[in-house]
N, C-alpha and C positions, 0 to 999 in steps of 0.2 A: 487591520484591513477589513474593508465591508466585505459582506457574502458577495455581494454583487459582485466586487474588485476580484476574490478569491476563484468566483467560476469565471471570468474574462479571463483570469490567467493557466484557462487549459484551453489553449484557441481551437484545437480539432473536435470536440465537442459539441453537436446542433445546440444553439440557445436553448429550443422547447424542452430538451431532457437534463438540462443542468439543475435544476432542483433536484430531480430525482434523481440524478446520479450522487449529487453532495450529499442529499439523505441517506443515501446504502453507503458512501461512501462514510458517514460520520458513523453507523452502526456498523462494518467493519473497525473502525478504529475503536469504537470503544470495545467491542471484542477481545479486539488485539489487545487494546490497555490491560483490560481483566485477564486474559491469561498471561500476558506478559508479569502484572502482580502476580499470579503463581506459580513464577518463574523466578519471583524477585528481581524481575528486571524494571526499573522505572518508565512509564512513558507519559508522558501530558495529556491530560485532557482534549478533544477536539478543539474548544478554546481555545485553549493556551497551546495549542502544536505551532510549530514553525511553521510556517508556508510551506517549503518545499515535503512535509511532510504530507499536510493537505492535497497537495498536489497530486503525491505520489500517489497518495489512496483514491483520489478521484480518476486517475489514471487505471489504475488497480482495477477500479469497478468498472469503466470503460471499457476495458481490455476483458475482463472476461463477457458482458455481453455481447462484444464484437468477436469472440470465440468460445461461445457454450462448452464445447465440447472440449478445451483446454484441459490439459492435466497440471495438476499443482507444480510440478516440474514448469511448463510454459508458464505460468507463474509468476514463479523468481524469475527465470529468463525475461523476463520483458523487465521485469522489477530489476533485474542486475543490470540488463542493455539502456534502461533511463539513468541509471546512477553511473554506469559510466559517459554516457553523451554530457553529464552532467559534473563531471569530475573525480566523482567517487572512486575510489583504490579500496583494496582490503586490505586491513587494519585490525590487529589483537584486538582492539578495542572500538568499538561506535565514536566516532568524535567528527561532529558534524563541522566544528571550523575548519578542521583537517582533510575532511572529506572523504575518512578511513570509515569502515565496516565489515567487521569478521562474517557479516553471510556474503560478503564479494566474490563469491566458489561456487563451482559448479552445485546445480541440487542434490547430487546424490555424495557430494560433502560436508553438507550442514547435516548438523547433528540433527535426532529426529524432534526433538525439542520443536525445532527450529523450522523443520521440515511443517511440523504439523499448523503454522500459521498459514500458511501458502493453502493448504487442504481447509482450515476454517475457512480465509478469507471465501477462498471460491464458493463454497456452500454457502455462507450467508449471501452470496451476490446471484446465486442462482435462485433460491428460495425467494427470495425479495423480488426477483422479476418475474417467477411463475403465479406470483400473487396470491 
C-alpha cells in the first residue's frame, strides 16, 4: 500500500499534518522495534508492518498531540479501546489472525517491561512536536 493510501486510511486526521504525524509516527515504531529487540520480542520494520499496525501508531501519535498532558496509563487506554472496536481479545500470546494480545489488561497489569513502551512512545511524540 502507498503512503498516500496508508494516511487516507486514518480518516480523523487534517490532510496538512499527515506527513508529520506518519514521520513521529514511523520514529516511534522503530523505537519500539529496538527496544522491543532487547526484549527479544520480534516486530517488523515500518516497511514491512501490517497496516493495522501502521495505523495504530499513527493513531498513537494523534492521540497524544491531541492530549499532551496524557499519562502513559491514557496511553494503552486509547491503545487497548482501538484494538478492541477493532476485535482484539487478550491472548497469552500476540497473534494478529486471532486478534489475541497479552497487553489487553488494565496499565497497571502489564508488566513494567511493557509498561515502559506506553512511557517511550509518549516522550518521543512530545519531543518531536516541541521541535
Amino acid at each position: 500500500m502507498s503512503e498516500t493510501a496508508q494516511l487516507e486510511s486514518i480518516e480523523h486526521i487534517p490532510a496538512e499534518h499527515l506527513e508529520q504525524i506518519t514521520a513521529i509516527a514511523k520514529m516511534c515504531h522503530e523505537v519500539n522495534r529496538a527496544y522491543c529487540k532487547a526484549l527479544r520480542e520480534e516486530q517488523p520494520s515500518w516497511e514491512m508492518a501490517p497496516q493495522w499496525q501502521i495505523d495504530s501508531a499513527i493513531k498513537g501519535v494523534a492521540f497524544h498531540i491531541l492530549n499532551p498532558d496524557a499519562p502513559a496509563s491514557a496511553s494503552h487506554d486509547s491503545w487497548m479501546a482501538e484494538k478492541a472496536i477493532q476485535g482484539w481479545k487478550y491472548g497469552k500470546v500476540k497473534d494478529a489472525d486471532k486478534k489475541e494480545h497479552p497487553c489487553m489488561v488494565p496499565f497497571h497489569h502489564l508488566p513494567v517491561e511493557q509498561q515502559a513502551k506506553d512511557f517511550i512512545f509518549s516522550t518521543i511524540v512530545k519531543q518531536a512536536i516541541q521541535g
